[in-house]
Biotite code that builds the C-alpha atoms (Angstrom):
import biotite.structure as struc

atoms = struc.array([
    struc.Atom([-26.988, 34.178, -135.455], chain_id="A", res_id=1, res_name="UNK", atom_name="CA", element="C"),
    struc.Atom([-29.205, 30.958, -136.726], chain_id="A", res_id=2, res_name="UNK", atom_name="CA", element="C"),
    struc.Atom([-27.420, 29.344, -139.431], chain_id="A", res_id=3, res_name="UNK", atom_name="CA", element="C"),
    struc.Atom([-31.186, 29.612, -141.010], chain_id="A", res_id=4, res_name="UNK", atom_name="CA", element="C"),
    struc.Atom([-30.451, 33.508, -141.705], chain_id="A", res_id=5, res_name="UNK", atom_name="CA", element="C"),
    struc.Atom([-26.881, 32.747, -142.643], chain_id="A", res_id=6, res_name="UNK", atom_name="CA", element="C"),
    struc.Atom([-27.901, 30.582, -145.682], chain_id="A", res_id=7, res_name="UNK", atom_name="CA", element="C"),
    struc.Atom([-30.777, 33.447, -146.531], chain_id="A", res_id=8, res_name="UNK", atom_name="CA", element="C"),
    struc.Atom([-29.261, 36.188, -147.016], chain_id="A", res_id=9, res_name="UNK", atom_name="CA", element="C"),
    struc.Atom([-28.026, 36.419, -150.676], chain_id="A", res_id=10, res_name="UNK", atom_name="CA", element="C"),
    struc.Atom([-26.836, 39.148, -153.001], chain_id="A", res_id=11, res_name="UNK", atom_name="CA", element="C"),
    struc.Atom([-29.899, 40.550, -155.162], chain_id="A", res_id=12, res_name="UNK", atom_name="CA", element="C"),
    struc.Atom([-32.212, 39.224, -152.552], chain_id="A", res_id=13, res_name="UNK", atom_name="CA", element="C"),
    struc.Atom([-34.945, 42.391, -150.769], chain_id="A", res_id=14, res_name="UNK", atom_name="CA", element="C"),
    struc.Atom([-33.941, 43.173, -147.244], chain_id="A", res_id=15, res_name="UNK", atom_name="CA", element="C"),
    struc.Atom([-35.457, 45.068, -144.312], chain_id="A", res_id=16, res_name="UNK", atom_name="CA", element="C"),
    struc.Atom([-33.670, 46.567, -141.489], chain_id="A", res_id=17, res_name="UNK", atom_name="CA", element="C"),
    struc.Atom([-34.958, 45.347, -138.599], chain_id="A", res_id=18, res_name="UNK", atom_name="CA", element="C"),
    struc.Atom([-32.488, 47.306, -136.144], chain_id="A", res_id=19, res_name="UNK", atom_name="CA", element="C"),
    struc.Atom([-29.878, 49.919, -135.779], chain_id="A", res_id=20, res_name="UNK", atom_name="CA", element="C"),
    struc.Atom([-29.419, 53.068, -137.451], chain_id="A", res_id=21, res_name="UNK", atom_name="CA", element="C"),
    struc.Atom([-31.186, 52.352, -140.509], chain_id="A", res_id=22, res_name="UNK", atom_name="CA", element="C"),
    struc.Atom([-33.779, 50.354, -139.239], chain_id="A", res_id=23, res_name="UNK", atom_name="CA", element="C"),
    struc.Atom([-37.371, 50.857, -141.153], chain_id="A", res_id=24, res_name="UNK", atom_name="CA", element="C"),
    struc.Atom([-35.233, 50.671, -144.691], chain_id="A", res_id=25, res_name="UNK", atom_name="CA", element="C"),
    struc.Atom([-35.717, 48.565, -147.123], chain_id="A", res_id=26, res_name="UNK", atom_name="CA", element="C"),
    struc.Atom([-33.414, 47.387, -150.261], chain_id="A", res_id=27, res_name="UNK", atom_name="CA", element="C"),
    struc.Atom([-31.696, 45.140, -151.965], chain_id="A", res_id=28, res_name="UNK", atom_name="CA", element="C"),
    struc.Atom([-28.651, 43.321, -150.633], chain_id="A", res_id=29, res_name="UNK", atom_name="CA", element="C"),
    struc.Atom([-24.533, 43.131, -152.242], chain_id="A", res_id=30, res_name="UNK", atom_name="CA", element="C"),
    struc.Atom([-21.458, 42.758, -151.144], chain_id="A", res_id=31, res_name="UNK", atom_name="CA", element="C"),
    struc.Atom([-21.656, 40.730, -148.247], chain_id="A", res_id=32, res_name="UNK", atom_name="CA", element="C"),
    struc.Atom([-18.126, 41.031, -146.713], chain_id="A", res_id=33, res_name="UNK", atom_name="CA", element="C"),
    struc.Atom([-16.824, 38.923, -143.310], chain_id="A", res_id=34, res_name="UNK", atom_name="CA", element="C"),
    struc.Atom([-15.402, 41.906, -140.996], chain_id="A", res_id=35, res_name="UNK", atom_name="CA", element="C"),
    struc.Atom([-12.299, 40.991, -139.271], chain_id="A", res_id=36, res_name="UNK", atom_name="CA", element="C"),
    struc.Atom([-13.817, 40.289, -136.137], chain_id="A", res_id=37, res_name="UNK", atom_name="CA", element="C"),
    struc.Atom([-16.294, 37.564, -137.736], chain_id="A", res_id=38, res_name="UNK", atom_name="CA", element="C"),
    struc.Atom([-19.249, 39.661, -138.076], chain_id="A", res_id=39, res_name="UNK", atom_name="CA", element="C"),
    struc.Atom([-20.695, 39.966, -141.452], chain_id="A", res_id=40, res_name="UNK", atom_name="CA", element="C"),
    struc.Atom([-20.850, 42.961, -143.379], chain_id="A", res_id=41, res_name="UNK", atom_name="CA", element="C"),
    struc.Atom([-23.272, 43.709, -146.174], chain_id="A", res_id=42, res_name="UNK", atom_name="CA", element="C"),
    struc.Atom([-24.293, 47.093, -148.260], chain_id="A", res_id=43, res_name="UNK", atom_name="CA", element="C"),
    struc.Atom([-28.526, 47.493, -149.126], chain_id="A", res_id=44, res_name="UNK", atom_name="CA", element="C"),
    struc.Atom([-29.377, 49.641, -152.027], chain_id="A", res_id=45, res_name="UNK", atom_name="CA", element="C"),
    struc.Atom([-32.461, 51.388, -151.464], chain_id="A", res_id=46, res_name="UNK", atom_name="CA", element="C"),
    struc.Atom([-34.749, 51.549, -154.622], chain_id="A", res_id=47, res_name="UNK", atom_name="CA", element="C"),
    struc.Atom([-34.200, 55.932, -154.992], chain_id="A", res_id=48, res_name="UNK", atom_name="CA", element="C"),
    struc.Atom([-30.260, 54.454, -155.515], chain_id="A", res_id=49, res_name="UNK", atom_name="CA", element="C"),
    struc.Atom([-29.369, 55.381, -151.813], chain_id="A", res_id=50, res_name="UNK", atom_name="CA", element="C"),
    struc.Atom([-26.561, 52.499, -150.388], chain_id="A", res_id=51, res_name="UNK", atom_name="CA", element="C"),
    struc.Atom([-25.540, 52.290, -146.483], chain_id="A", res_id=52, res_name="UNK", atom_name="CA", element="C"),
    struc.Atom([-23.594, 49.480, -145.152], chain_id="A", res_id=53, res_name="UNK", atom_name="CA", element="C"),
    struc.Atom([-24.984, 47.287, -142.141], chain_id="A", res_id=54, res_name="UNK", atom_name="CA", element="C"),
    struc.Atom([-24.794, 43.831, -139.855], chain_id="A", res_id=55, res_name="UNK", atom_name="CA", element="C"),
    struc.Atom([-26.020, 40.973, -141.659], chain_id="A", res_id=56, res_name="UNK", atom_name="CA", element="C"),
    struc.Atom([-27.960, 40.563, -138.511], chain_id="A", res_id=57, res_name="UNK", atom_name="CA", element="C"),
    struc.Atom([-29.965, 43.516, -138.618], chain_id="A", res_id=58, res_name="UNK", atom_name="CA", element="C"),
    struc.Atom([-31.963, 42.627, -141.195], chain_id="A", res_id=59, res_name="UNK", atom_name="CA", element="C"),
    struc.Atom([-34.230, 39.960, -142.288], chain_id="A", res_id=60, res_name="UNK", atom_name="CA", element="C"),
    struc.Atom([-35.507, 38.857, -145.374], chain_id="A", res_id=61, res_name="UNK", atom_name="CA", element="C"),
    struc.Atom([-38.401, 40.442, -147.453], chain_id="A", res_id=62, res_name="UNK", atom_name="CA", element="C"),
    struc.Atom([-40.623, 37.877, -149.435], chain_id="A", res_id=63, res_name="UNK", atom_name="CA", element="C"),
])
């Protein structure tokens, strides 16, 4: 991962998921968590309320 994305992705900042399961979603991003083997962790609230958790690097940022 670009150390670019790293410094973008924020809690309260608009996502979309640009792979895996959930890919197509959009939200807003919380609790960005460090998983224990490095990756990083983060949960998107969709706008109905809906939260899933996902890779920091599956999504990108939403202007």
């Amino acid at each position: 991962m670009h150390e670019q994305s790293l410094i973008q992705i924020t809690d309260g900042a608009n996502c979309k998921v640009i792979s895996g399961t959930h890919k197509g979603k959009t939200g807003t991003i919380s609790d960005i968590k460090t998983s224990k083997s490095g990756e990083i962790t983060i949960t998107v609230t969709q706008a109905t309320g809906i939260r899933f958790k996902t890779l920091a690097r599956s999504v990108e940022m939403v202007g």
